[in-house]
C-alpha positions in Angstrom: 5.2 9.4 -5.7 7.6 10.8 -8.1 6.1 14.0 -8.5 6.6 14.5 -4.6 10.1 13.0 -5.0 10.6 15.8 -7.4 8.8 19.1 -5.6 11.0 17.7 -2.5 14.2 18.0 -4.0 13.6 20.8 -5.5 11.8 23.0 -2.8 13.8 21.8 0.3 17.0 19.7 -0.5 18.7 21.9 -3.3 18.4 24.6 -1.6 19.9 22.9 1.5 22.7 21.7 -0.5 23.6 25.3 -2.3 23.7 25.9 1.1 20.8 29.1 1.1 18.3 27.3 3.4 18.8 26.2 7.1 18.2 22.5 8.0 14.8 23.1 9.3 13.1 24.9 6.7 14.6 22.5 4.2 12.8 19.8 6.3 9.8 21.6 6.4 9.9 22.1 2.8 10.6 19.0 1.8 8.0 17.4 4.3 5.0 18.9 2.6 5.5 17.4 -1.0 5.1 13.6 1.6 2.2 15.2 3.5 0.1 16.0 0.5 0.4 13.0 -0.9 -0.1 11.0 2.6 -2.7 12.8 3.1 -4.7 12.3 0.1 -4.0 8.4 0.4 -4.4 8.1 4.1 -8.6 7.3 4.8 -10.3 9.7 7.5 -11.2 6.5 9.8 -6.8 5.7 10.2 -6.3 9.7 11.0 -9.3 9.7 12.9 -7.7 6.9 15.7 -4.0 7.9 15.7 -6.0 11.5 16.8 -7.8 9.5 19.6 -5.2 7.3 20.5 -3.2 10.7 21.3 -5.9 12.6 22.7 -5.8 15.0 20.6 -8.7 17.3 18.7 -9.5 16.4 15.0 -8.0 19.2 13.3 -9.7 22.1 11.1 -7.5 21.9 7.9 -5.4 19.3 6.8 -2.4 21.9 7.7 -3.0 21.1 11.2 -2.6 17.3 11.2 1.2 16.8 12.0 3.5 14.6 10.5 3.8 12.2 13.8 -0.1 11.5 13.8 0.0 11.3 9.4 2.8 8.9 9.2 0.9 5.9 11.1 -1.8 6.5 9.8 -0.7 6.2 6.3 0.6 3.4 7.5 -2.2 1.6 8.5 -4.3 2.8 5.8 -1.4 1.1 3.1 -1.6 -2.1 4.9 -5.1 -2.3 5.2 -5.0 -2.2 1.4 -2.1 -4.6 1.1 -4.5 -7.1 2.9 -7.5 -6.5 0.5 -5.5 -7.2 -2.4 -3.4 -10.1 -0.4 -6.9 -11.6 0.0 -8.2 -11.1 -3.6 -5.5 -12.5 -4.8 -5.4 -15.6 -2.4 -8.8 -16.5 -3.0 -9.0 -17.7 -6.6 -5.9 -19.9 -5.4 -7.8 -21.4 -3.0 -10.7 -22.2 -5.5 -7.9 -24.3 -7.6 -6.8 -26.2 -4.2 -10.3 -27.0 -3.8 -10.7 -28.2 -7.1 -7.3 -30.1 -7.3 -8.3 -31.7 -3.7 -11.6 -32.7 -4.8 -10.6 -34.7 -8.2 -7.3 -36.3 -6.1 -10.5 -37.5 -3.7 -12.7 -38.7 -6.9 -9.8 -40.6 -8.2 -9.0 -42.3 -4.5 -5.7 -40.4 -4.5 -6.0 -39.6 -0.8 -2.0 -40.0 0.3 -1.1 -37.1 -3.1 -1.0 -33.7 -1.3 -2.5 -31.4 -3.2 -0.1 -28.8 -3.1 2.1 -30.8 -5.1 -0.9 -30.9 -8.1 -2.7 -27.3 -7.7 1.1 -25.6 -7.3 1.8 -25.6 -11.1 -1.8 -24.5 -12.2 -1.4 -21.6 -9.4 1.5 -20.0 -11.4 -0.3 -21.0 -15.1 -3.3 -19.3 -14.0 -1.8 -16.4 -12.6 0.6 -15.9 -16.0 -2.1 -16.4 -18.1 -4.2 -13.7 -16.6 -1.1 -11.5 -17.0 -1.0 -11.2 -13.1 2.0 -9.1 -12.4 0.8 -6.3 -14.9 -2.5 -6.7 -12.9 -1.4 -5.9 -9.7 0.9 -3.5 -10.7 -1.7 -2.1 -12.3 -4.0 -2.0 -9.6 -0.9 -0.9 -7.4 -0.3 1.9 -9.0 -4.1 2.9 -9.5 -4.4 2.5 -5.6 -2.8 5.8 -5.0 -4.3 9.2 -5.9 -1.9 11.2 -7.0 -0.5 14.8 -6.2 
């Protein structure tokens, strides 16, 4: 995202600011860093419904998708992800619950929530995989860049 940050600034609000540009063609300039790199991040199937949803044809090139069909799209295409790695990361909780509530069940300790018990291994496990450079990793690796 940086480099977009960067060709922004430097294609459409400088100029804006030294005062040699207009307001729209800064925003027009400084849209197209954001719409390259939605674009490439944003699956066919999301652009592909916010097109039907407005009745409108699929475009020829990607110039011709506009920035109130790419926006929600991206959208939807970044939370789709969010709930794939949500999910992933959910389920090898869930095996530890399962495993906590099944020895409290062995050992006749029915009244113990679980919770209480599988809580601490939940954070052990996920520091001792390194979890936040994980997902930050995997984050990071999500998005193809410009």
């Amino acid at each position: 995202m940086e480099p977009s940050l960067k060709k922004a600034y430097d294609t459409g609000i400088k100029p804006y600011m030294d005062k040699k540009i207009s307001y729209t063609e800064a925003f027009e300039k400084s849209a197209l860093p954001f719409k390259e790199f939605m674009l490439k991040n944003t699956r066919e199937k999301d652009l592909a419904l916010f097109f039907r949803i407005r009745n409108l044809p699929n475009p020829k090139t990607p110039d011709d998708v506009s920035l109130s069909v790419l926006i929600p799209a991206f959208m939807i295409s970044e939370l789709k992800t969010a709930f794939q790695i949500g999910f992933l990361l959910y389920l090898p909780f869930l095996v530890i619950d399962m495993v906590i509530s099944s020895i409290l069940m062995a050992m006749g300790m029915m009244m113990l929530p679980p919770v209480m018990i599988s809580l601490p291994f939940k954070i052990l496990v996920f520091i001792l995989v390194d979890g936040f450079n994980l997902l930050t990793e995997n984050l990071v690796a999500s998005f193809k860049m410009v």
